[in-house]
N, CA, C and O atoms as a Tinker XYZ file with bonds, in Angstrom:
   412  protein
     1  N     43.468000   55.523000  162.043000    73     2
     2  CA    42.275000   54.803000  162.411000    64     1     3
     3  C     41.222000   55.794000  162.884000    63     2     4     5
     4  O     41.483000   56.767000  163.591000    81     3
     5  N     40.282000   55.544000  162.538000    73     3     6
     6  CA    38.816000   56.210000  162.958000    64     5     7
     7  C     38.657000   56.600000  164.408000    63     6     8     9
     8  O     39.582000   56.166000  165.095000    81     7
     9  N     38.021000   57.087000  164.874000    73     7    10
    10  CA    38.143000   57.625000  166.348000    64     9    11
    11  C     36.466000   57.485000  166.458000    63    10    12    13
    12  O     35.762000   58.087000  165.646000    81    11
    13  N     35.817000   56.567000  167.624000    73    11    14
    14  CA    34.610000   56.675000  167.528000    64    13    15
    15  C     34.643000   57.786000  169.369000    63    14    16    17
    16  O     35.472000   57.825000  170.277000    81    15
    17  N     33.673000   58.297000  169.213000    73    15    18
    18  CA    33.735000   59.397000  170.080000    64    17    19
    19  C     31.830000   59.564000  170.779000    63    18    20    21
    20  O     30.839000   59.536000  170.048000    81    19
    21  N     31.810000   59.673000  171.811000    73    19    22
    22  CA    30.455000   59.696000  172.115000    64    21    23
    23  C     30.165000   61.457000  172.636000    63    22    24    25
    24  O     30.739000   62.002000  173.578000    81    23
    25  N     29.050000   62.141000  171.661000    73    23    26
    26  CA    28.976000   63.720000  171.897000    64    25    27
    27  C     27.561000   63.518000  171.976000    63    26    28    29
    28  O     26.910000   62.835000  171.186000    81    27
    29  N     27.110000   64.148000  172.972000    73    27    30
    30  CA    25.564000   64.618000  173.543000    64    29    31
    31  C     25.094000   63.074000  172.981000    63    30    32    33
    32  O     24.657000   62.789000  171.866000    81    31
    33  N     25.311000   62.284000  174.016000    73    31    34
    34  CA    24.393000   60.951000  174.033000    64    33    35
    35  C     24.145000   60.402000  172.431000    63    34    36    37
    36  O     23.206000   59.767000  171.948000    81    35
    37  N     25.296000   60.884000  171.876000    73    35    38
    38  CA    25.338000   59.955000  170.345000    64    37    39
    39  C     26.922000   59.239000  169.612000    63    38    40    41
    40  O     27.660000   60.127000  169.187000    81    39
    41  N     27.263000   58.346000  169.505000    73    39    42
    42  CA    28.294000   57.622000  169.436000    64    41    43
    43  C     28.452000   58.164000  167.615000    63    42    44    45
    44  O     27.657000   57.955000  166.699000    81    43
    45  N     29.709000   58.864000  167.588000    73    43    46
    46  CA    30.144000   58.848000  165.975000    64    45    47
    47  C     31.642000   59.010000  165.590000    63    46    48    49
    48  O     32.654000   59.030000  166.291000    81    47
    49  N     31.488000   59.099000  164.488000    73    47    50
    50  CA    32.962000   58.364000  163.951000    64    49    51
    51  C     33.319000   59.898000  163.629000    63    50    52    53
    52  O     32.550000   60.713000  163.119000    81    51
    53  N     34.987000   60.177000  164.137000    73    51    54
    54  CA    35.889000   60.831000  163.738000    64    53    55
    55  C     36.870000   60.112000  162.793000    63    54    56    57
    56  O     37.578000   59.119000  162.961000    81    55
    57  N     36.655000   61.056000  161.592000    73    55    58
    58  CA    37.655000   60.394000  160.294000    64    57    59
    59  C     39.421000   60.782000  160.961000    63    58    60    61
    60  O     39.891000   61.533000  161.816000    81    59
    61  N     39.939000   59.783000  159.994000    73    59    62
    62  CA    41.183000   60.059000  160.412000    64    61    63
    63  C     41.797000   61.293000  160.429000    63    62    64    65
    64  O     40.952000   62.084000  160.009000    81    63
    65  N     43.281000   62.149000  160.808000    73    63    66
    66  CA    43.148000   63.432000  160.628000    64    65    67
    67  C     44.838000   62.929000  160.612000    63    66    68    69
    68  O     45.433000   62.425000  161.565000    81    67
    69  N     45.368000   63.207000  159.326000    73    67    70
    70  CA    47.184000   63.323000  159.772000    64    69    71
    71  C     47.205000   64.668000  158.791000    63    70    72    73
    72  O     46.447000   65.371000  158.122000    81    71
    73  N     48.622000   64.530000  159.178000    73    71    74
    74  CA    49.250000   66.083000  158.841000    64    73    75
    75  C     49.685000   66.342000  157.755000    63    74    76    77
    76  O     50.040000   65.289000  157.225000    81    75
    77  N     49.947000   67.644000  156.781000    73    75    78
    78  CA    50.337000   67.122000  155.633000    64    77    79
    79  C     51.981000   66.828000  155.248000    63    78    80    81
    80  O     52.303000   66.351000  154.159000    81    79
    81  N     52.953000   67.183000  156.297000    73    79    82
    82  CA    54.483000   66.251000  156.585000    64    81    83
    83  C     53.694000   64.772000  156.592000    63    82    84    85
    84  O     53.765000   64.209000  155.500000    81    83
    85  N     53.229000   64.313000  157.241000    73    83    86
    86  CA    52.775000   62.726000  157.453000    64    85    87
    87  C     51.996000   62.493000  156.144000    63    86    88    89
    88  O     52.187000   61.277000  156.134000    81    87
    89  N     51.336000   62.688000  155.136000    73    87    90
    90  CA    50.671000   62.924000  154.046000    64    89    91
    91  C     52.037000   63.058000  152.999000    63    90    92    93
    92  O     51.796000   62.543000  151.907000    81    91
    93  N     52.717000   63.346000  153.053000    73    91    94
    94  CA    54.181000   63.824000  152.035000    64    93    95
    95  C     55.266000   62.215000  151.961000    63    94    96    97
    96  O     55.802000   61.680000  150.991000    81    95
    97  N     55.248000   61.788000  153.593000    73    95    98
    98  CA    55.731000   60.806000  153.967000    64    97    99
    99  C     55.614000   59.453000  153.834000    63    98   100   101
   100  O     56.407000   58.518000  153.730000    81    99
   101  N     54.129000   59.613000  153.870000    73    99   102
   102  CA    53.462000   57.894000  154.110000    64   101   103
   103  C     52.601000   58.134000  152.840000    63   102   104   105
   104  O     51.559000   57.479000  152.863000    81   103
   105  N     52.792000   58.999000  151.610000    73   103   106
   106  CA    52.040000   58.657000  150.722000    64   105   107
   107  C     50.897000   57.605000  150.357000    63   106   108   109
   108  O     49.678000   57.771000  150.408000    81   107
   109  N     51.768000   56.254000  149.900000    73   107   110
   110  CA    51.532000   55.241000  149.512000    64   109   111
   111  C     50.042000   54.851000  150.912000    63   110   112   113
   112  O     48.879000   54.566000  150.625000    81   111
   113  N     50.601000   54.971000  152.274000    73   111   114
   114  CA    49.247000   54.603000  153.393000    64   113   115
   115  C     48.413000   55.477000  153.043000    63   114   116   117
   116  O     47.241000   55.102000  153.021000    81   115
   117  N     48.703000   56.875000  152.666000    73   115   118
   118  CA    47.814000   57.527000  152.653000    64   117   119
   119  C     46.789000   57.100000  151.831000    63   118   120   121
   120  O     45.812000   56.729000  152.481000    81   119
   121  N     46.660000   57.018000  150.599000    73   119   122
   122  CA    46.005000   56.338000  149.735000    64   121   123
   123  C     45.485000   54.995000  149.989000    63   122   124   125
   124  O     44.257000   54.913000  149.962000    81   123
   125  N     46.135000   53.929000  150.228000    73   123   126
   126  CA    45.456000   52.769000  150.954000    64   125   127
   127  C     44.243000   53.320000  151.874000    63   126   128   129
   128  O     43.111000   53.382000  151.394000    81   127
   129  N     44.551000   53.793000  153.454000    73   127   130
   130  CA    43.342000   54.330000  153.544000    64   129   131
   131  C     42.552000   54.633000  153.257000    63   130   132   133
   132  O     41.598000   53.904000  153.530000    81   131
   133  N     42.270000   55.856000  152.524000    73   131   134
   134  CA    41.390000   56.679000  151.549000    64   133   135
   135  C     40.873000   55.041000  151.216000    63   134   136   137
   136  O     40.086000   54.538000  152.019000    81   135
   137  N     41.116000   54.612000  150.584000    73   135   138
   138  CA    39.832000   53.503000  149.996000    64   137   139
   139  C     39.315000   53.120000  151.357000    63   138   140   141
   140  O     38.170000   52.905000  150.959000    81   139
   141  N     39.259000   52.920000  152.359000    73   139   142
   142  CA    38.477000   52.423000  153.424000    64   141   143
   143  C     37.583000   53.172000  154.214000    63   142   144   145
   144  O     36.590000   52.703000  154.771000    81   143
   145  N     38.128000   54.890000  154.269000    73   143   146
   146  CA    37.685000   55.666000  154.711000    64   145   147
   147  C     38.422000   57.429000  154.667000    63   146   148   149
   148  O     39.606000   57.619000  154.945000    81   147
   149  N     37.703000   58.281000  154.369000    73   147   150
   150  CA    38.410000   59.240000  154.393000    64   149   151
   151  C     39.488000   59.633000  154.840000    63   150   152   153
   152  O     39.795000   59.068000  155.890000    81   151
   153  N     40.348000   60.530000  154.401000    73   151   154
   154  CA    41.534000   61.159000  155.486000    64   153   155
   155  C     41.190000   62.704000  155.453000    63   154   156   157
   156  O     40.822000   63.327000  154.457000    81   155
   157  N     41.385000   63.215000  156.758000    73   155   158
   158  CA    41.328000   64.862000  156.636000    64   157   159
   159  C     42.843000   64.847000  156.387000    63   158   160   161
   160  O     43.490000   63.894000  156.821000    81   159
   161  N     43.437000   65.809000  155.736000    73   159   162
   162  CA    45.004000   66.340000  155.582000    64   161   163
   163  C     44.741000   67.604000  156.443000    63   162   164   165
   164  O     43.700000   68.198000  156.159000    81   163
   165  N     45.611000   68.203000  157.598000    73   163   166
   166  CA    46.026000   69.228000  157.939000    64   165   167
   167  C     47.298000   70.244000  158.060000    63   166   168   169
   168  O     48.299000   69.625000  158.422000    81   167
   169  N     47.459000   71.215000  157.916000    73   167   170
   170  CA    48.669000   71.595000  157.982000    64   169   171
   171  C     48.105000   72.977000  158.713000    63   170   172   173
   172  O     47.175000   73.776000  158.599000    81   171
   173  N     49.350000   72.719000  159.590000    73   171   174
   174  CA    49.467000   74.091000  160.918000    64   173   175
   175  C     48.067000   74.186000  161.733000    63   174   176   177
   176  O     47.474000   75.245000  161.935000    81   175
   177  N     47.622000   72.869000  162.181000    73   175   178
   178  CA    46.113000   72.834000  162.941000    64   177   179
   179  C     44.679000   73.287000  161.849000    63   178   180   181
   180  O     43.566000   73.287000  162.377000    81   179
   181  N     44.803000   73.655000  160.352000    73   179   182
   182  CA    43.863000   73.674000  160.010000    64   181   183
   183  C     43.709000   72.490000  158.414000    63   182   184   185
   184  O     44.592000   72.261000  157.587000    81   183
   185  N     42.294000   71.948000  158.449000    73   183   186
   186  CA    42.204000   70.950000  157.407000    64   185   187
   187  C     42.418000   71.937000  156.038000    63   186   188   189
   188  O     41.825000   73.014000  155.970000    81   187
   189  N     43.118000   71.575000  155.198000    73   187   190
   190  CA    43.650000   72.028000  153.852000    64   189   191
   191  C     43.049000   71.184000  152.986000    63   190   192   193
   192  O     42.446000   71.736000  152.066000    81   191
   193  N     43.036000   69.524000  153.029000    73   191   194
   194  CA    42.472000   68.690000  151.997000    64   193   195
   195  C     41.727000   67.646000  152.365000    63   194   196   197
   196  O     41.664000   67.458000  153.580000    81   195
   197  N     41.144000   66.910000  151.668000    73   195   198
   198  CA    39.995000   65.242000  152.609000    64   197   199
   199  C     40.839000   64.438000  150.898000    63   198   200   201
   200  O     40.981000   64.650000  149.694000    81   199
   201  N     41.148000   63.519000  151.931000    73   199   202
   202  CA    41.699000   62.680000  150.615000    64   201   203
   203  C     40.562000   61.338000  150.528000    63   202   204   205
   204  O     40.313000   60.744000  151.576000    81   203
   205  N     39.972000   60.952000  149.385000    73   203   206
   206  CA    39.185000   60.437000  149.452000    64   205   207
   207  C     38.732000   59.226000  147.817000    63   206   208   209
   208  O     38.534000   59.572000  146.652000    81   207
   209  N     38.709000   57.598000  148.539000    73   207   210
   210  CA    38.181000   56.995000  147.185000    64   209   211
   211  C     37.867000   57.295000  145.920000    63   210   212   213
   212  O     38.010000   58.513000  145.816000    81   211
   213  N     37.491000   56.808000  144.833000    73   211   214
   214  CA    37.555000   57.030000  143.701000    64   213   215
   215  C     35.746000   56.767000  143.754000    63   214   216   217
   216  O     34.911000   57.385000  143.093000    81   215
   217  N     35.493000   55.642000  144.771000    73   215   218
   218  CA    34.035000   55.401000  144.641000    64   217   219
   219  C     32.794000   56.545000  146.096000    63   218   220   221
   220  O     31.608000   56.855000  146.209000    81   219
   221  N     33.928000   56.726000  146.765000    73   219   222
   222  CA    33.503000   58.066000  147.791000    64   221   223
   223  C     33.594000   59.433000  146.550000    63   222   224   225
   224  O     32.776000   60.347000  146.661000    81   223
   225  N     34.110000   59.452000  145.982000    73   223   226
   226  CA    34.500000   60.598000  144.786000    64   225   227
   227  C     33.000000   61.082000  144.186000    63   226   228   229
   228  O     32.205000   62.020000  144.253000    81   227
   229  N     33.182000   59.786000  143.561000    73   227   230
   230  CA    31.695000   59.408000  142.379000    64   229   231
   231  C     30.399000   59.340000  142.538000    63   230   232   233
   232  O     29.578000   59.429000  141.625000    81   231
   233  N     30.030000   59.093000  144.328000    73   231   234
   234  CA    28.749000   59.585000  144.958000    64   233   235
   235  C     29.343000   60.657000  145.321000    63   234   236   237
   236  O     28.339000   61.275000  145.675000    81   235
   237  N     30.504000   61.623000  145.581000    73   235   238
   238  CA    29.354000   62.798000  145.823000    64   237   239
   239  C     29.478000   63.469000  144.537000    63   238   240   241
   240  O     28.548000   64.267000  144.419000    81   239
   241  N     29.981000   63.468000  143.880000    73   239   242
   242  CA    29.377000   64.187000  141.743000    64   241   243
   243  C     28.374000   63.548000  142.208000    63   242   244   245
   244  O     27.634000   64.287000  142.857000    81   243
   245  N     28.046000   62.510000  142.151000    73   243   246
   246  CA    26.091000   61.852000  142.035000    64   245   247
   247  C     25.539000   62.814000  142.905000    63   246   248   249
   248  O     24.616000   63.526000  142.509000    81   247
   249  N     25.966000   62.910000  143.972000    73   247   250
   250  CA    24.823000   63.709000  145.055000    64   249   251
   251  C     24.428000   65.360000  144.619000    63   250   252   253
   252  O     23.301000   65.834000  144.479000    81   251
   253  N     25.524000   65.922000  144.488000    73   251   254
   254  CA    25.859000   67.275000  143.824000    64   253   255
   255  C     25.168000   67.193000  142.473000    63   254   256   257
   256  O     24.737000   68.267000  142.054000    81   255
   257  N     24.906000   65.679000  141.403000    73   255   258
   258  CA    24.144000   66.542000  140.061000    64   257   259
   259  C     22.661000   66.350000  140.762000    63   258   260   261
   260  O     21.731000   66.939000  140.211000    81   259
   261  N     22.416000   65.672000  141.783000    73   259   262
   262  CA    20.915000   64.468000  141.967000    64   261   263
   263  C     20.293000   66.315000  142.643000    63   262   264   265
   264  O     19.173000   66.646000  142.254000    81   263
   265  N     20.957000   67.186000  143.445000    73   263   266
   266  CA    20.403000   68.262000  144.097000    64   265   267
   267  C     20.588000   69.097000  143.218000    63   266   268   269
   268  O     20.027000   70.160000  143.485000    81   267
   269  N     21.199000   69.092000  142.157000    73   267   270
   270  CA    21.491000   70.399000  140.804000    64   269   271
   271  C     20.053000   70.581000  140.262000    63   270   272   273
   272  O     19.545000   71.663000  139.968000    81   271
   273  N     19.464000   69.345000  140.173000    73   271   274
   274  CA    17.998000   68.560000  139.293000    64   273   275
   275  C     17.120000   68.948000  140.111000    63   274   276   277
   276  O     15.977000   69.251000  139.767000    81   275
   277  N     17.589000   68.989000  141.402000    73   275   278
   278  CA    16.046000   69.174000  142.305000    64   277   279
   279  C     15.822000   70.582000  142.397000    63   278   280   281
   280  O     14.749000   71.159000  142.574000    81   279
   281  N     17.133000   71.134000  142.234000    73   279   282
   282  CA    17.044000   72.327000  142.146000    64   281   283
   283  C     16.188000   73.269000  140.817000    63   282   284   285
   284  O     15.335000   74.152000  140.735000    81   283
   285  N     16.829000   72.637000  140.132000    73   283   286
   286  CA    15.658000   73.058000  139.106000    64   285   287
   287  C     14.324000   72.940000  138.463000    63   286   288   289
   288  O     13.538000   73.698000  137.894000    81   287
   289  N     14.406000   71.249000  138.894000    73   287   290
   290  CA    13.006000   71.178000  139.155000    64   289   291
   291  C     12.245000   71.910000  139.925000    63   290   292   293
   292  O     11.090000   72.162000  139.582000    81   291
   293  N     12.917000   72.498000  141.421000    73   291   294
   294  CA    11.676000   73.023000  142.406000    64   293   295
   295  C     11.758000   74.342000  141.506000    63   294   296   297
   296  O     10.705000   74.916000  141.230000    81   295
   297  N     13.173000   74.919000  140.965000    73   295   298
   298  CA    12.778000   76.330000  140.200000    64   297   299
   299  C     11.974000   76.341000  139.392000    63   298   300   301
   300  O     11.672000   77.507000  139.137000    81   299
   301  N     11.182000   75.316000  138.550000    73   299   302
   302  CA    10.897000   75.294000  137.548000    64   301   303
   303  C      9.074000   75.178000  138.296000    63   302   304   305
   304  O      8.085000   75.502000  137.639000    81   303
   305  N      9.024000   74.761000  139.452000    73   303   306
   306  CA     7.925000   74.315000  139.725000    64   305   307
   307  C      7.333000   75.652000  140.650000    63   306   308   309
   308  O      6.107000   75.571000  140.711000    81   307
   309  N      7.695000   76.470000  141.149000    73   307   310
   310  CA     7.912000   77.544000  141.978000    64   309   311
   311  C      7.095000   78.708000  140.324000    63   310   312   313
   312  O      5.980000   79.228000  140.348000    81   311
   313  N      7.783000   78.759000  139.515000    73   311   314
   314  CA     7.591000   79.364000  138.532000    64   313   315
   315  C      6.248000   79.280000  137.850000    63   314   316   317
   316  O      5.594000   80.157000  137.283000    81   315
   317  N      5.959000   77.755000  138.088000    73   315   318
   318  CA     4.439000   77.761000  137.690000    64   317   319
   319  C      3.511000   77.691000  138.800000    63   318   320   321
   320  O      2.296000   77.677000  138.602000    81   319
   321  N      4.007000   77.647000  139.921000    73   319   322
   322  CA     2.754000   78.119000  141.489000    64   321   323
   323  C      2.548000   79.451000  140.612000    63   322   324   325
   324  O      1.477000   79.720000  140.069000    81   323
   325  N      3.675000   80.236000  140.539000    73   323   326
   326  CA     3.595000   81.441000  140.866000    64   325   327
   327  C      2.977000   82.603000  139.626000    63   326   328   329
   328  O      3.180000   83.811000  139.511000    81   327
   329  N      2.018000   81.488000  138.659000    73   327   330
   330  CA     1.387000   82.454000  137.732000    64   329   331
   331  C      0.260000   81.454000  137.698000    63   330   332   333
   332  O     -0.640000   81.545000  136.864000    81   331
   333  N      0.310000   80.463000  138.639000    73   331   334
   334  CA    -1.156000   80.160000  138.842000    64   333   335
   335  C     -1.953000   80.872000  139.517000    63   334   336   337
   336  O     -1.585000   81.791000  140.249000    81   335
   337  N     -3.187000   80.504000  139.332000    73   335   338
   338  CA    -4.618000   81.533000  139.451000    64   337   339
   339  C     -4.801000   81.328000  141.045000    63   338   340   341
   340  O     -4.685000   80.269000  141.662000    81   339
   341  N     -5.207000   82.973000  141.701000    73   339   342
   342  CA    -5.127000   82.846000  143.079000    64   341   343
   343  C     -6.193000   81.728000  143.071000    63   342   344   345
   344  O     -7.051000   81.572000  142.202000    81   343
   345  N     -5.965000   80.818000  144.408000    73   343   346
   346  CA    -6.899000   79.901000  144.909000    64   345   347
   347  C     -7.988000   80.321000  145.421000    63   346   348   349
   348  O     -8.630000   79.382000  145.890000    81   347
   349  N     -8.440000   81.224000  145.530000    73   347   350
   350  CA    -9.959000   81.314000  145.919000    64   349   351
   351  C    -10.789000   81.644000  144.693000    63   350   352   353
   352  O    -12.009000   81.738000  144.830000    81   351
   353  N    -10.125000   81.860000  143.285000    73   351   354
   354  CA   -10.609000   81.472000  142.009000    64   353   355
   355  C    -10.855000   80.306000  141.635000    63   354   356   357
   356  O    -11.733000   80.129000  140.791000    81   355
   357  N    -10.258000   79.407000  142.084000    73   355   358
   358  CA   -10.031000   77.722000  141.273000    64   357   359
   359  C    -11.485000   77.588000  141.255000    63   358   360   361
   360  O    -12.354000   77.973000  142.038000    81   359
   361  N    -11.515000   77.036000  140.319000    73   359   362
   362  CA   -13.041000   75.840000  140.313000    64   361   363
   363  C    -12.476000   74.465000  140.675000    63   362   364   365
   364  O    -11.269000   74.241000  140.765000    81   363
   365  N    -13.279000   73.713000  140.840000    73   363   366
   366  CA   -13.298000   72.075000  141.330000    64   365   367
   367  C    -12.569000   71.262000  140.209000    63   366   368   369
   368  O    -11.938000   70.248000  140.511000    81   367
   369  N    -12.657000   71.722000  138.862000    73   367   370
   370  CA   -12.192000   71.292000  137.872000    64   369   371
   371  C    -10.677000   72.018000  137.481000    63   370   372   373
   372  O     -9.866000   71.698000  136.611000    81   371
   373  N    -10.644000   73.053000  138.422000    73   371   374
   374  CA    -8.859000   73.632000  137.803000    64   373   375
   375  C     -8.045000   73.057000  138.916000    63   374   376   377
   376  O     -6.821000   73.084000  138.789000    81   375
   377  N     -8.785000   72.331000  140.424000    73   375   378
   378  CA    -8.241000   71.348000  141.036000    64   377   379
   379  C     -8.029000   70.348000  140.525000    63   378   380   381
   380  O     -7.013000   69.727000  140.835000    81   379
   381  N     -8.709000   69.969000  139.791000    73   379   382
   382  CA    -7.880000   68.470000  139.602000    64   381   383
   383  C     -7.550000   68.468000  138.442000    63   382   384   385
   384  O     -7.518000   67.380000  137.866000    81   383
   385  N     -7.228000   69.572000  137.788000    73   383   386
   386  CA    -6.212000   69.335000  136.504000    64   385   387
   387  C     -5.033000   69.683000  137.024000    63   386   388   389
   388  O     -4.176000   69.021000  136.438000    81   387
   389  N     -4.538000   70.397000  137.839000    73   387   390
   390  CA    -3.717000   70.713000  138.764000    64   389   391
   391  C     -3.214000   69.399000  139.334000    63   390   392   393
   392  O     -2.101000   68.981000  139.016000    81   391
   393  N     -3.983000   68.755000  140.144000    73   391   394
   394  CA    -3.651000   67.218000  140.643000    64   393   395
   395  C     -2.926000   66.778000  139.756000    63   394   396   397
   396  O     -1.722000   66.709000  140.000000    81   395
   397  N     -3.536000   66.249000  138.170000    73   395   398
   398  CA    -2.993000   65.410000  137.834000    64   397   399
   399  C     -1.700000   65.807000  137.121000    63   398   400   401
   400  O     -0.816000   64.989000  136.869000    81   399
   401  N     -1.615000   67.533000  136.706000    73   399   402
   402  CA    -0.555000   67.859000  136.162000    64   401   403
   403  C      0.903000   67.567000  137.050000    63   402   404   405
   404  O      1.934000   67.525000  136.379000    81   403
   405  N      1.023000   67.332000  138.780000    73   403   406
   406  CA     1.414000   67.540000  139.681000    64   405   407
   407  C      1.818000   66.001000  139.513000    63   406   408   409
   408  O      2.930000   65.758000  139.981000    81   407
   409  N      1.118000   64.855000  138.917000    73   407   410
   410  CA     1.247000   63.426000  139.277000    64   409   411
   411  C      2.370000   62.853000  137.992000    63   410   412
   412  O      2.722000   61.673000  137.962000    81   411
């Protein structure tokens, strides 16, 4: 079970934490859990594995490609700051082609 814990005036949840003898043992719970909420696995006081949903799984691949994209987008956008014309060149008109290229 979850451990809610209050640190510097903020109430949060400690995921479960069993061991990996108790993980070997209770298999079958182990997995039940996991769909409700993470498990840390530890062995000899340090976490080794997070056992975790199939739908906890699948957001984070989503989260991991959604920042892969941003990533390259900002590389891609960084690349064209950076052979644009210093700004105290622009005219009024290379502003707002700029704007709208940006929109």
């Amino acid at each position: 079970m979850a451990i809610i814990r209050k640190v510097a005036n903020m109430w949060i949840s400690i995921m479960i934490t069993i061991t990996s003898v108790e993980a070997q043992s209770r298999f079958g719970e182990l997995i039940d859990r996991s769909q409700r909420e993470p498990v840390e696995v530890t062995r000899r006081g340090r976490t080794i594995a997070y056992v975790v949903s199939q739908h906890d799984m699948q957001e984070l691949a989503d989260l991991r490609k959604r920042r892969e994209e941003a990533a390259r987008w900002y590389s891609l956008y960084r690349r064209q700051v950076a052979v644009s014309p210093d700004a105290s060149t622009l005219t009024d008109a290379d502003v707002d082609r700029l704007v709208h290229e940006l929109r």
